[in-house]
C-alpha positions in Angstrom: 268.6 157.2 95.9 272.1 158.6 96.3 272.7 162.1 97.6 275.8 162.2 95.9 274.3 161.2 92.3 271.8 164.0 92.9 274.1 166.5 93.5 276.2 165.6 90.2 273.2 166.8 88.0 272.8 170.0 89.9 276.6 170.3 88.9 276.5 169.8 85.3 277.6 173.1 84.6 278.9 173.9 87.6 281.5 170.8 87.7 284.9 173.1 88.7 283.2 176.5 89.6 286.0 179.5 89.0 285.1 181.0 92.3 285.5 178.4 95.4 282.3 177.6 97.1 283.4 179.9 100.3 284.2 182.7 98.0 280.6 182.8 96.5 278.8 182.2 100.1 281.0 185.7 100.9 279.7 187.1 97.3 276.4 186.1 98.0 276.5 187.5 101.8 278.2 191.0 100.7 275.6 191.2 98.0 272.7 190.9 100.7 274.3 193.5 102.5 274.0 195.9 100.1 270.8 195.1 99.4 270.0 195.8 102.7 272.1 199.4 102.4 269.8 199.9 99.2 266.6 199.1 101.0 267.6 200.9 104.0 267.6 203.9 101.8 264.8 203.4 100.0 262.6 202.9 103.2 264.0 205.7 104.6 263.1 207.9 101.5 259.5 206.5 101.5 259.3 207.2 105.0 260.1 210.9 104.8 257.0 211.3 101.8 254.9 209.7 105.3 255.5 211.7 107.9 258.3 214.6 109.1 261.9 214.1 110.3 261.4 214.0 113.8 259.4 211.3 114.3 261.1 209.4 112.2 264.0 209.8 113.8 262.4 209.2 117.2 262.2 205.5 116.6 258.4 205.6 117.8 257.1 202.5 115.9 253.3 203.2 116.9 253.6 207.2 115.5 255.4 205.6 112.2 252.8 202.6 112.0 249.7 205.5 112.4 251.4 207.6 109.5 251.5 204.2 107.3 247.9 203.7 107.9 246.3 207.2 106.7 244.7 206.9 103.5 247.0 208.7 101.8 249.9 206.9 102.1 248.7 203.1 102.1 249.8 202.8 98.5 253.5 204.4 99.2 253.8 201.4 101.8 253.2 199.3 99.3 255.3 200.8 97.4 258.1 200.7 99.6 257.4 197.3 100.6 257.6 196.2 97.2 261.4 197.8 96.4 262.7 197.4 99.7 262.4 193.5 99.2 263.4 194.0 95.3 266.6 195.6 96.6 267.2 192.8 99.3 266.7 189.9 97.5 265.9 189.6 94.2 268.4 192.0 92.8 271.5 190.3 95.3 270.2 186.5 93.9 270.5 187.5 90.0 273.7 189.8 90.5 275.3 186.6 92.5 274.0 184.2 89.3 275.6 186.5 86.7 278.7 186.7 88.6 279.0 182.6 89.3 277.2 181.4 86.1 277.8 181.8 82.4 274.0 180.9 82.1 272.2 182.6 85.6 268.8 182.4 84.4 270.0 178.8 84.0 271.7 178.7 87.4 268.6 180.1 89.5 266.1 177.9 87.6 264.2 180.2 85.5 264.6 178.1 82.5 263.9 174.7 83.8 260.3 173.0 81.9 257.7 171.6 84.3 254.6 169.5 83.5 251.0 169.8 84.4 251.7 166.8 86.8 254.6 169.0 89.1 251.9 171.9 89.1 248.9 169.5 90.2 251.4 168.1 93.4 252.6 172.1 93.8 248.6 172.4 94.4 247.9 169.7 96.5 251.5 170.0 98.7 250.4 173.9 99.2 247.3 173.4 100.6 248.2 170.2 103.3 250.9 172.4 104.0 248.3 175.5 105.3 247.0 172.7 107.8 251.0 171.4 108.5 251.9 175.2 109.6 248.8 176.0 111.6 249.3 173.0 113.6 253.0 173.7 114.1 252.1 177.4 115.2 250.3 176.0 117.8 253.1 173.9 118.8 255.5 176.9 118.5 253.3 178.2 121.8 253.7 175.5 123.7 257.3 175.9 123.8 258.2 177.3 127.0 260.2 180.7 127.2 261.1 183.1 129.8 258.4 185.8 130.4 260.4 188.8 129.2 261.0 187.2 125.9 257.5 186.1 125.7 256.4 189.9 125.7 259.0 191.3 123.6 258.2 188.4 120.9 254.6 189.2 121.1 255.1 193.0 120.4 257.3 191.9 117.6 254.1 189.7 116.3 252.2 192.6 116.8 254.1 195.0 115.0 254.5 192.0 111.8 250.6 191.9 112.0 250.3 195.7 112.0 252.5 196.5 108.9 250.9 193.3 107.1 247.1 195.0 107.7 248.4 198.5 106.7 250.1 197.0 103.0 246.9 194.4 102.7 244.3 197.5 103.5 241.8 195.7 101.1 238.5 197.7 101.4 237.7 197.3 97.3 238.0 194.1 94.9 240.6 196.4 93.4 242.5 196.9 96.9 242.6 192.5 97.3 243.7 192.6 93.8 246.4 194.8 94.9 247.4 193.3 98.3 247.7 189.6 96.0 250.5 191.2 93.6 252.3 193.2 96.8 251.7 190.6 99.1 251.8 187.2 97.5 253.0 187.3 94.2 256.2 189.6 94.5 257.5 188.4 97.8 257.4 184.9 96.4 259.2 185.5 94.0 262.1 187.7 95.7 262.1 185.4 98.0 262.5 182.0 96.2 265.1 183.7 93.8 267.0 184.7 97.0 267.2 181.7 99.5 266.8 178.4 97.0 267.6 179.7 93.6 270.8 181.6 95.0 271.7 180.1 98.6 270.1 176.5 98.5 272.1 175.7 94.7 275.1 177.4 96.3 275.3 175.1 99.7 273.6 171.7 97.8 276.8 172.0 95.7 279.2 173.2 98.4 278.3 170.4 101.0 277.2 167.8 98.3 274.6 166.8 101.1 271.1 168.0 100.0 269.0 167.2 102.7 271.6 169.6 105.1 271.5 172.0 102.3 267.6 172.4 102.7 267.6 172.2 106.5 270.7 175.4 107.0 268.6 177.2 103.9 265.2 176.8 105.6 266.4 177.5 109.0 268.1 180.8 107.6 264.7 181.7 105.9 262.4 181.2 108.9 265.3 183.4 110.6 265.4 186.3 108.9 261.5 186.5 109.1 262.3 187.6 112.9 259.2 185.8 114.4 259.5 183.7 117.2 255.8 182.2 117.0 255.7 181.6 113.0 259.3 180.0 113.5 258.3 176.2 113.0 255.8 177.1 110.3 258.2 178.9 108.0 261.2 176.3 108.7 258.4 173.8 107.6 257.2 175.8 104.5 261.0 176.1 103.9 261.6 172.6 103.9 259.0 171.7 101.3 260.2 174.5 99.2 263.6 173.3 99.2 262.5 169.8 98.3 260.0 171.3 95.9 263.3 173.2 93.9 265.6 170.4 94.9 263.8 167.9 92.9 262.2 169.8 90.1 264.7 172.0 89.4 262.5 175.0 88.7 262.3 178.6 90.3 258.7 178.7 89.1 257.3 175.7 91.0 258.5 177.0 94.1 256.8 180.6 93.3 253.9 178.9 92.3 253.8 176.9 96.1 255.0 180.3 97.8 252.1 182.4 96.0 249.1 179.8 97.1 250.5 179.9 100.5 250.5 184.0 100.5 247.8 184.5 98.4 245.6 182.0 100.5 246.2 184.3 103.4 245.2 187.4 102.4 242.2 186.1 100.5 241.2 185.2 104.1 241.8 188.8 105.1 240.2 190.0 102.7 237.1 187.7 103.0 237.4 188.3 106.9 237.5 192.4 106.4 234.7 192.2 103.9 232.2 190.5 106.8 233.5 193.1 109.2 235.5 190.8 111.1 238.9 191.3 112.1 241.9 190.5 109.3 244.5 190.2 112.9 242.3 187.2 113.9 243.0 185.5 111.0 246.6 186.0 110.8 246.3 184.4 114.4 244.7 181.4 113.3 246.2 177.7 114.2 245.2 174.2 114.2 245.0 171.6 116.9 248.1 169.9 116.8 246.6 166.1 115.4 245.7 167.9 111.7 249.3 169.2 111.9 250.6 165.9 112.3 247.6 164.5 109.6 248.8 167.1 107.6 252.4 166.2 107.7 251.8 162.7 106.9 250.1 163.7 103.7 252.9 166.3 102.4 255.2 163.9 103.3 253.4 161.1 100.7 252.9 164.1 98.0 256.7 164.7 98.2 257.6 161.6 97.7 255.1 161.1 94.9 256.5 164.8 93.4 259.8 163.3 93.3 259.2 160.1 90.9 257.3 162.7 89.1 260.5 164.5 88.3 262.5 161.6 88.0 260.1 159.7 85.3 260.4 163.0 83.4 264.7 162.9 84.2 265.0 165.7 85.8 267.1 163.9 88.1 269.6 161.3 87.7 268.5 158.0 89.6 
């Protein structure tokens, strides 16, 4: 299928955009930047409510992580969690729609109609991809790297992991049901309005090359995760969910893939926890690298099968 004929029906109401396509990259980039102002502050705030000036101020990760874990406080880093990533994503990705589209729910996706058959392949493309990222985790540690960075990666995995266990403290039903919405269901969707309803539209029609589109939007994604060992699997999940909004056009398809993949997660945790095992060791968990590459082969066929899915019901232009 031609890229370029693709492109043309992501453009149909786009055709001679007011703002040039660099212009709305620098929108979209100055919008994320105050987002991150506005989540700066709002951490900050629900910080202070935590634990005193001082150590705050100190920049002691391990005294700020203890004050996160009491009891008390769990829900407020929730909480903050939950805002910080409203302020940094979400809000940035609809502002930037409402300033470059007459119709931004339209623009980011929100409106698109998808079938029982694009929800079925969602399924089925979530779950191979679970095995596709554990073996490509396993493959991220093979990669040699200097021993300094090797440490200062792993403390940054360990912190990730740490801040992840304090927000998904699941000790009730109630506390999983909790961690699911906090965890899984809001991140998804901040996150998909962000990179492919905001940036992956915005460079699909700047370059007018898709598949580059995808790759720069899912390399920027697994990037701003800031882990070194869950690179590959996050530029992987990436992928597929720019494929997954690339061919079906909806914002909700790609929540519905981000959420399984979350949600699976901490149901794990939460299943782990409730044996008295450790939640960490799951987080850690990989595959051998041969059900990676089984895995990929079957993501690869679901995708392909997704996408004359969508273009029997025209939603794209073949």
């Amino acid at each position: 299928m031609d890229a370029n004929i693709q492109t043309n029906d992501w453009l149909t109401n786009e055709m001679k955009p007011r703002i040039s396509y660099f212009g709305q990259l620098g929108i979209l980039l100055g919008l994320v930047i105050a987002g991150l102002i506005l989540a700066a502050i709002i951490q900050f705030g629900f910080v202070l409510t935590m634990t005193d000036m001082k150590t705050l101020l100190s920049g002691d990760s391990k005294k700020l992580m203890a004050a996160m874990a009491q009891p008390e406080n769990i829900n407020k880093a929730r909480w903050m969690q939950m805002f910080g990533t409203l302020a940094m994503m979400f809000i940035p990705a609809f502002v930037f729609a409402k300033i470059i589209s007459k119709q931004p729910l339209n623009y980011l996706g929100v409106t698109s109609k998808i079938t029982i058959q694009q929800i079925g392949l969602v399924i089925a493309i979530a779950l191979s991809a679970l095995a596709l990222s554990g073996g490509l985790g396993e493959l991220n540690k093979l990669i040699p790297i200097p021993h300094k960075w090797e440490l200062k990666f792993k403390a940054m995995e360990d912190d990730y992991a740490e801040q992840v266990m304090i927000i998904g403290n699941m000790k009730t039903f109630g506390d999983y049901i909790i961690s699911l919405i906090m965890i899984a269901i809001l991140p998804a969707v901040f996150e998909e309005f962000l990179f492919r309803g905001a940036l992956q539209k915005l460079l699909v029609n700047w370059f007018n090359q898709p598949h580059i589109a995808i790759l720069v939007t899912s390399f920027l994604f697994s990037i701003v995760h800031f882990s070194y060992y869950g690179f590959l699997p996050r530029m992987a999940l990436g992928m597929i969910l720019g494929y997954i909004y690339y061919y079906g056009k909806s914002i909700w398809l790609n929540v519905s893939m981000h959420f399984i993949n979350n949600g699976i997660a901490i149901t794990a945790m939460y299943l782990a926890t409730s044996k008295g095992q450790s939640a960490k060791d799951v987080m850690d968990e990989s595959y051998p690298l041969w059900i990676g590459a089984v895995a990929l082969v079957f993501v690869v066929g679901l995708l392909m099968i997704y996408k004359k899915v969508c273009e029997k019901n025209n939603m794209i232009i073949s």
